[in-house]
C-alpha positions in Angstrom: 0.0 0.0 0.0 1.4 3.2 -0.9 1.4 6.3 1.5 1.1 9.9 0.1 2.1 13.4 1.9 0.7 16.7 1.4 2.5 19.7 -0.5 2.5 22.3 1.9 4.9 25.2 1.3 7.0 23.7 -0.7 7.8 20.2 1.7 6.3 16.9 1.7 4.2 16.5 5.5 1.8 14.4 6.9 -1.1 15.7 8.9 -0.1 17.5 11.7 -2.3 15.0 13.9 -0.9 11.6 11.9 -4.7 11.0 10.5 -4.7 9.5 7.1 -7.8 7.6 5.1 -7.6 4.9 2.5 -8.3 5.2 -1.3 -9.9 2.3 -2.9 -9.3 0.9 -6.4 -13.0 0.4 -8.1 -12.2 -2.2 -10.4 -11.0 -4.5 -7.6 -12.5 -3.1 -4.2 -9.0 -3.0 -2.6 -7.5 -0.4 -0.7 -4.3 0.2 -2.6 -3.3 4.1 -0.6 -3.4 5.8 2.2 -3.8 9.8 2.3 -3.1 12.7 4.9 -6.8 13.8 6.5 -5.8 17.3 6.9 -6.6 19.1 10.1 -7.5 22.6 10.4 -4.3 23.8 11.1 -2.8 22.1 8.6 -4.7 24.2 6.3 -4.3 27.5 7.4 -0.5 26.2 7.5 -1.0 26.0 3.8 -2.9 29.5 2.9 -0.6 31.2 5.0 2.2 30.1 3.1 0.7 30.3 -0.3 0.3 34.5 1.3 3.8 34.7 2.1 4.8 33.2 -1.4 2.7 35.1 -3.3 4.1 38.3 -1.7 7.3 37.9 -0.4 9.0 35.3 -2.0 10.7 34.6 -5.8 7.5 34.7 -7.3 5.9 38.2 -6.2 9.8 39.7 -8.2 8.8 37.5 -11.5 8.1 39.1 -14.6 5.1 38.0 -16.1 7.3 36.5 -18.8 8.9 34.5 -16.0 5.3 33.0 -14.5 4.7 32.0 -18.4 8.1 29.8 -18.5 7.8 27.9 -15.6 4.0 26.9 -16.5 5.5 25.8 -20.0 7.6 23.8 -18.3 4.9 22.3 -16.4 3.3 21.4 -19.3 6.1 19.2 -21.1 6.8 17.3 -18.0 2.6 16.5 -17.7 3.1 15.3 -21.3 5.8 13.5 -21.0 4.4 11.6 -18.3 0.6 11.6 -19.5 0.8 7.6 -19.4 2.1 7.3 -15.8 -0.2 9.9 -14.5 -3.2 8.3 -16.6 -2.1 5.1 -15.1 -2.3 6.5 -11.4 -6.0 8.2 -12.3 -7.7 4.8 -13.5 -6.6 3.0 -10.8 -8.1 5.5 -8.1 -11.0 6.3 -10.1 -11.5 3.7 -12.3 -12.1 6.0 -15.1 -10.9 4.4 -18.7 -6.6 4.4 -19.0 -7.4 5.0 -23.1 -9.1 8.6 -21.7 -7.0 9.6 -18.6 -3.7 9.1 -20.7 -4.9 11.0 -23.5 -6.6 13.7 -21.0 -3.3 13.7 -19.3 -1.6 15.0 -22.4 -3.6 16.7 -23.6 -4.1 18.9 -20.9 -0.6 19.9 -21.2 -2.2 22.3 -23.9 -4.0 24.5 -21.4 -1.1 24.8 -19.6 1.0 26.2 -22.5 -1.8 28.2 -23.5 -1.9 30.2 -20.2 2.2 30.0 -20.5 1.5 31.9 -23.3 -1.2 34.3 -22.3 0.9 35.0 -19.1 2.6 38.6 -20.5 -0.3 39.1 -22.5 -2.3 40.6 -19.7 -2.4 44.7 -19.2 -4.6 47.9 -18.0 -5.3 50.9 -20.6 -5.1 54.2 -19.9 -8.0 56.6 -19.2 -9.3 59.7 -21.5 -10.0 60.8 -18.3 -12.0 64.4 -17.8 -9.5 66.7 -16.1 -6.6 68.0 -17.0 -2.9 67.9 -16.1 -3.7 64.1 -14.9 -2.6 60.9 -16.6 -4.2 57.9 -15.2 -3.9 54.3 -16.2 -4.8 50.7 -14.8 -3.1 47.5 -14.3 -3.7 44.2 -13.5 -2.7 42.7 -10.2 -3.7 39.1 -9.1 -5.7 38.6 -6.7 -3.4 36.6 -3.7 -4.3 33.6 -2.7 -7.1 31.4 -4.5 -9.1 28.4 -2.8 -9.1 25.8 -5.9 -11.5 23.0 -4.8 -11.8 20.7 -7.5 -13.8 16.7 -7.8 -12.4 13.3 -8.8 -14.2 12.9 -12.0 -11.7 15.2 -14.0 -9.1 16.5 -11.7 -6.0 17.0 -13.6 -8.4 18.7 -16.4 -9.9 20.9 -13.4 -6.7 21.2 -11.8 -5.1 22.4 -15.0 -7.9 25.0 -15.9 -7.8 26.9 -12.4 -4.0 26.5 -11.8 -3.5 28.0 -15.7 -5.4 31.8 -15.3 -4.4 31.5 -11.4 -0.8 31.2 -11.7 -0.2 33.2 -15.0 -2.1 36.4 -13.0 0.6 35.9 -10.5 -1.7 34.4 -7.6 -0.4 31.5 -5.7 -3.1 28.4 -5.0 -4.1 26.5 -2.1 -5.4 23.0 -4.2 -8.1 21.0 -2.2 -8.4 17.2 -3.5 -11.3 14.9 -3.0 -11.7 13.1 -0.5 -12.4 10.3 -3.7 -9.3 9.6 -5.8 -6.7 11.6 -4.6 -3.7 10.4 -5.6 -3.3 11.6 -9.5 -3.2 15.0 -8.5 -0.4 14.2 -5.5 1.9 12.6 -7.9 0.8 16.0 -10.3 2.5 18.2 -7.3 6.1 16.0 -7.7 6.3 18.2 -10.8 5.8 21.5 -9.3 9.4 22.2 -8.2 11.2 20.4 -10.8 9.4 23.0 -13.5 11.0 26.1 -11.5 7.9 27.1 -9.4 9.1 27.8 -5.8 8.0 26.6 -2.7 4.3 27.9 -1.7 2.8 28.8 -4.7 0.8 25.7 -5.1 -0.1 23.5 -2.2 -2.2 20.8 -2.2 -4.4 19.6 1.0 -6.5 16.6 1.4 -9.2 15.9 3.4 -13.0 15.9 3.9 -15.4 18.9 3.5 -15.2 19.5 7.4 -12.8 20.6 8.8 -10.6 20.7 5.6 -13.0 22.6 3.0 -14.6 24.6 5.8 -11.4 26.0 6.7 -10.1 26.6 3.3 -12.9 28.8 2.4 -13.7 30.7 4.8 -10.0 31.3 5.7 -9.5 35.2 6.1 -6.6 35.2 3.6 -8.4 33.6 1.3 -9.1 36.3 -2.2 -11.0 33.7 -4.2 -12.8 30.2 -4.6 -13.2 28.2 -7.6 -15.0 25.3 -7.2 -16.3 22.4 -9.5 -19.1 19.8 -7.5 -22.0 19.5 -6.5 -24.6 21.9 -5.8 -25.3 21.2 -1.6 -21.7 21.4 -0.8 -21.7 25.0 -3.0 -24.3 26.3 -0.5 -22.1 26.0 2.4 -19.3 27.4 0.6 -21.3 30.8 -0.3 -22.3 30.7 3.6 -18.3 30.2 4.3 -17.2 33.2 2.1 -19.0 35.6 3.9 -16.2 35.1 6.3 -13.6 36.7 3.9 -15.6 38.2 0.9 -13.5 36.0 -1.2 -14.5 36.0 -4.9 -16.1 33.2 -5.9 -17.1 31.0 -9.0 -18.6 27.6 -9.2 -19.2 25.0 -11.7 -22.0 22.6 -10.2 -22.7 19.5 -13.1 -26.1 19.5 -14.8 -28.8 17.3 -16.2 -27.6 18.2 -19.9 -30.2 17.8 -23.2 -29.2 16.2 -26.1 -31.8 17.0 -28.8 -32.0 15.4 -32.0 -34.7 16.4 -34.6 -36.2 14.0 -37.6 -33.2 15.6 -40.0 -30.2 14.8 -38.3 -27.4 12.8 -39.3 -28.7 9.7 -37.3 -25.2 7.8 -37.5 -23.6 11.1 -36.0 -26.2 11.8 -33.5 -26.4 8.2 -32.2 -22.3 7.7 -31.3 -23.0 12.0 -30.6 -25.2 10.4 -27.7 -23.4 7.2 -26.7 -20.2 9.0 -26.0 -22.2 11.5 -24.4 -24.2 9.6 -21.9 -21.6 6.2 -21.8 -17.8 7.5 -22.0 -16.7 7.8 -18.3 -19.3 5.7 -17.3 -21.3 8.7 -17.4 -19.5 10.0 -14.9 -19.6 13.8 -16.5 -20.1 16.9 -15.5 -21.7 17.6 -19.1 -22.9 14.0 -19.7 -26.2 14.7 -22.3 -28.2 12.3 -19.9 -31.4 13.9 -21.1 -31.9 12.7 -24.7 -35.3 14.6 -26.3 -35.8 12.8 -29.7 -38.1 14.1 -32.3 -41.1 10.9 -32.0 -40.9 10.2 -36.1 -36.7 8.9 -35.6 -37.3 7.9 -32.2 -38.0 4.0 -32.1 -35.1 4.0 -34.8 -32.9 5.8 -33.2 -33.1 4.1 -29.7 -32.7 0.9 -31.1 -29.3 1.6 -32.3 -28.5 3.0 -29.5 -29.7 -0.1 -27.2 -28.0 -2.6 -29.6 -24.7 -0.3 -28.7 -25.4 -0.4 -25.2 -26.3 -4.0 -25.2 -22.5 -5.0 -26.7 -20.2 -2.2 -24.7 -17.5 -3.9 -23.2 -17.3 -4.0 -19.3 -14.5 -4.6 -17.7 -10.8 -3.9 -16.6 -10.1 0.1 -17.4 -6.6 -0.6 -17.6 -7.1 -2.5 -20.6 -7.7 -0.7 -24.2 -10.4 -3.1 -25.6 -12.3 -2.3 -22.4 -15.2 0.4 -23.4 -16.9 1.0 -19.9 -15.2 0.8 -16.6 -16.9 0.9 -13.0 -18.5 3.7 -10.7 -16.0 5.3 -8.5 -17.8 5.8 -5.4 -20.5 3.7 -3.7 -23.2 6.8 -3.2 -23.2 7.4 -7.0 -24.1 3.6 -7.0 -26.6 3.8 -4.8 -28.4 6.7 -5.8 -28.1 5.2 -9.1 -30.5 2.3 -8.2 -33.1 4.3 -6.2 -33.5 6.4 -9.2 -34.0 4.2 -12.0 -36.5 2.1 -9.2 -38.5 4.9 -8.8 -38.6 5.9 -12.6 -39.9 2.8 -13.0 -42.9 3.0 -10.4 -43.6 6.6 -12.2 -44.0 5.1 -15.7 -40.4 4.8 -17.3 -39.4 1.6 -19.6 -35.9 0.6 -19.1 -34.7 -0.4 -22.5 -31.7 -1.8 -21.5 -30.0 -2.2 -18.2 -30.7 -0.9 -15.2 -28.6 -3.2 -13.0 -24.9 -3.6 -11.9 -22.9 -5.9 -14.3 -22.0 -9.2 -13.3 -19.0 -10.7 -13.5 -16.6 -8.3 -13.1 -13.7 -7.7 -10.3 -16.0 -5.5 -8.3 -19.5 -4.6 -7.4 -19.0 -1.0 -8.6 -19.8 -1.5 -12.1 -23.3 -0.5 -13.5 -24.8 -1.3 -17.1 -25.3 1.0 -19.5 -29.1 2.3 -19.1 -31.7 4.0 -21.4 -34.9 4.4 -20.1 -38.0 5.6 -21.9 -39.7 7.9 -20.3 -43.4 8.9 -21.1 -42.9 12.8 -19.7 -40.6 15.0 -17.8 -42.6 14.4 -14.2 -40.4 12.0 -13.7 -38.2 12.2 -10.6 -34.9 11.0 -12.8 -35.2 13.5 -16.1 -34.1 16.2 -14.0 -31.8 14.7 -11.2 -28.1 14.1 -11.7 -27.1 10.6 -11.6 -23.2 11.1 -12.1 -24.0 7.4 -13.9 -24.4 5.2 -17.1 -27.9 6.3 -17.4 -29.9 8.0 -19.8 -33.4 9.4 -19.5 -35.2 9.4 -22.8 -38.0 12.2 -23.8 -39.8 12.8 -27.6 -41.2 15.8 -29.3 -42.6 16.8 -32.2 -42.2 20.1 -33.0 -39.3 22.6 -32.3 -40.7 25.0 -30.0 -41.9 21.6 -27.6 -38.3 20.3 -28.0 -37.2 23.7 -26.9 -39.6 24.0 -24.0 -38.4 20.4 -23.0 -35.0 21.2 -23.0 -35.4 24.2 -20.5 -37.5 22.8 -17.9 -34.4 22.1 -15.9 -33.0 23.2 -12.8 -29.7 23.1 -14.4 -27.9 24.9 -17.4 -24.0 24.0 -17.4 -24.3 22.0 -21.3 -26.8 21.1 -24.1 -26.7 19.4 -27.5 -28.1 20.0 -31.2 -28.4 17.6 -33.8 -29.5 19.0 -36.9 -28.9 19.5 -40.5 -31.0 22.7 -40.5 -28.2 25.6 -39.9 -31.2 27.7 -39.2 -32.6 25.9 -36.6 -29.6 25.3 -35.0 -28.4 29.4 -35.0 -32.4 29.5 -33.3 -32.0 26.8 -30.9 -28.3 27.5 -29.1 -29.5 31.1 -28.8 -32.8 29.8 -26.9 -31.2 26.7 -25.1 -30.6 28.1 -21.5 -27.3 26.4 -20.7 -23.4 28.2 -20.4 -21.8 25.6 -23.7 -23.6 24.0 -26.5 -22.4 22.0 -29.0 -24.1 21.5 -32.4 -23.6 18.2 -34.4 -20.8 17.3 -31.4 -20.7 16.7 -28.4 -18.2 17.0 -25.7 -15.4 18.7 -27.1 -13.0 21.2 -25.5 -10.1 23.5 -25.8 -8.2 26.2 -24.0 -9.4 28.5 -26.2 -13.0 28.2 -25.4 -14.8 29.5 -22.1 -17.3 27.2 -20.0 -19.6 27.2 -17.5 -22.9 27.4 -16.9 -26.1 28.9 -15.4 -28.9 28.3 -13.2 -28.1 25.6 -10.8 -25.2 24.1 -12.3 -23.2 27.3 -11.0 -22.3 30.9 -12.7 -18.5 32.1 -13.5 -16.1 30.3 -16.7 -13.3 28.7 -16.7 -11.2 28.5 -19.7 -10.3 31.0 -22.8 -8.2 34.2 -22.1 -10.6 35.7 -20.3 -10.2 33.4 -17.1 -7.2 35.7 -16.5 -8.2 38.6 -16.1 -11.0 36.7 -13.4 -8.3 36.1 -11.5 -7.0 39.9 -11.1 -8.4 43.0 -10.3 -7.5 46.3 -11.9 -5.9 49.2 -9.9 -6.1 53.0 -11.3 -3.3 55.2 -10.7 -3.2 59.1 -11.0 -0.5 60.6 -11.9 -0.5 64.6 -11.9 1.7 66.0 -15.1 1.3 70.0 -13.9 4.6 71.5 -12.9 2.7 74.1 -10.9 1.8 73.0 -7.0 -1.5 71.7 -5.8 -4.0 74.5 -4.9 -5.2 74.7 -1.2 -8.7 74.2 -0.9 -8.4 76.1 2.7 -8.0 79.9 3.1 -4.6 81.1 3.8 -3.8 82.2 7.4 
């Protein structure tokens, strides 16, 4: 069993009070690492010294230019060891090798892109209405920013909040799941050996309370990003009253994935099997809400239950492997009540709707497509974080519209269609922060995302996630080279 240490201030440490917890392989059940359980003084150990590094030490004297190098860095050694840290990420999360190796490397791309964008940030100066004054703005980061990020895609989360942070000059306090850890400590090994000195990124892990608690509502604390779930978010807005800290979020969704009777149906139907089944749904953006116009419908879900019917379940590690297991035993659980009770209100499951047998583990659950005969149901709008997709049909455009907006959530949503009009009408209307039209899924450093409504407010991404993590300052500067009048009277 291997035994892991927290990266606090630039050293290797334990807990301060010895406490650890296990981590648990999903394909096998086994405990195969033990992790620090952070106390609350080991956090505010941490946030102070991300403070004094982000204003004392080398890092508050480097040139933009300089921040940008050592983040390059840190992007060739990720892709030079994408495989090892792909390796490390399916075996504590059970999550397909085949994705987390290619994630891995690929991720190395927003990190050069921030590298990039580091020296590419500036103020403008003011027209302003008075004379004799030049004034002007800059750009200074933030301080010290609370990055709280899930299992499900860590290193891809990691990378997306570490980018903008550490390119605007902040330093980062990096809180792990309490799920899968490990990825993102074997991530930190790199953080010295690509010239970023000691403080500036420290990573912490532990459980909501005391570790999150702390971390958020920690006075020297200037901002929180967080990705999860929607009930932990609550307590975090209630924790940053504490320091005012800025905050965004990023809270999942119950995304639509609409298809209409002129779609490419062979496009559309992998479109929605990647979509619902890659990860083992385990998305943040997974379309689990498919709304297929009735006249393609029965056509179109028999392909996709033939599909579902013939994936491959089994060892992650392994590249013929096509689904892989839950990670965590409370997705599981949930999982089953939900498709129970979609069943007592009406729904049809198509295929699935159990664990799969016969596999190293009881943490792997069948692909699932359920029919449902209206969006009542309990499970059309509820989250799964699972293999399951709830099905819904229309037949005209402004019902498909209507369908796909009776949500609580609005982080992703999906067109099929060959009509460019229609599509141009429908990701205007579609209430959701990122929608992709005839594709599904895809991603860049180029691109913002986020969403609205309950799946959170704030984006991550693009080059404007910089600039979110500074603020501007205005300076005055008076150009007159005759003294300052008095406003009193002369005595």
């Amino acid at each position: 069993m291997k035994t892991y240490q927290m990266l606090i201030g630039g050293a290797w440490v334990d807990a301060s009070d010895g406490g650890t917890f296990a981590t648990s392989n999903p394909s096998t059940g086994e405990e195969w690492a033990r992790v620090p359980e952070a106390t609350a003084e080991d956090i505010d150990r941490a946030v102070r010294a991300a403070h004094t590094a982000c204003y004392e030490g080398p890092w508050a004297q480097m040139t933009a230019t300089e921040r940008g190098h050592c983040l390059r860095r840190l992007a060739d050694l990720l892709a030079e060891n994408s495989e090892f840290f792909g390796e490390v990420e399916t075996r504590d999360t059970g999550k397909m090798l085949k994705e987390t190796r290619w994630q891995s490397k690929y991720i190395a791309e927003f990190l050069h892109f921030y590298a990039g964008a580091a020296d590419k940030v500036h103020g403008e100066t003011l027209p302003i209405d008075k004379p004799d004054m030049f004034v002007f703005t800059q750009r200074e980061p933030l301080g010290v920013i609370a990055a709280v990020v899930p299992w499900n895609s860590q290193m891809f989360l990691t990378a997306v909040k570490i980018g903008p942070a550490l390119a605007a000059g902040n330093t980062v306090v990096l809180k792990t799941s309490e799920f899968a850890p490990a990825v993102i400590l074997e991530f930190g090994q790199l953080f010295a050996k690509a010239g970023i000195p000691d403080g500036v990124i420290n990573i912490v892990t532990g459980h909501a309370d005391p570790c999150g608690k702390v971390l958020t509502s920690h006075p020297l604390v200037s901002r929180i990003s967080f990705t999860g779930g929607p009930v932990a978010a609550k307590h975090i807005l209630r924790n940053s009253t504490n320091n005012f800290a800025e905050v965004s979020l990023e809270l999942g969704g119950k995304s639509p994935f609409i298809v209409f009777d002129d779609a490419d149906i062979e496009s559309a139907v992998n479109g929605s099997v990647s979509g619902i089944f890659a990860a083992s749904g385990q998305s943040c953006v997974a379309g689990s809400r498919l709304i297929v116009h009735e006249d393609i419908a029965d056509a179109f879900l028999a392909r996709m239950v033939k599909i579902a019917n013939e994936a491959k379940i089994g060892d992650p590690m392994l590249d013929e492997t096509e689904m892989g297991p839950l990670c965590t035993y409370g997705q599981l659980e949930n999982i089953e009540q939900q498709v129970a009770k979609a069943v007592e209100q009406g729904g049809k499951v198509l295929c699935g709707g159990k664990r799969a047998e016969g596999q190293g583990s009881d943490m792997f659950y069948e692909p699932t497509i359920i029919d449902c005969p209206g969006p009542h149901l309990e499970i059309v709008d509820t989250e799964l974080f699972g293999p399951v997709l709830s099905v819904l049909r229309f037949r005209t455009e402004a019902e498909a519209l209507a369908l796909a907006n009776d949500t609580e959530h609005g982080l992703a949503a999906g067109i099929f269609t060959r009509d460019i009009a229609r599509a141009l009408r429908m990701s205007r209307s579609v209430r959701a922060g990122i929608v992709w039209v005839n594709t599904y899924r895809a991603v860049s450093p180029i691109a913002e995302f986020g969403g609205m409504k309950n799946s959170g407010y704030g984006r991550e991404s693009g080059f404007q996630a910089i600039y979110d993590y500074t603020r501007p300052k205005t300076v005055w500067m008076n150009t007159s080279s005759e003294p300052l009048g008095s406003q009193f009277v002369a005595r």
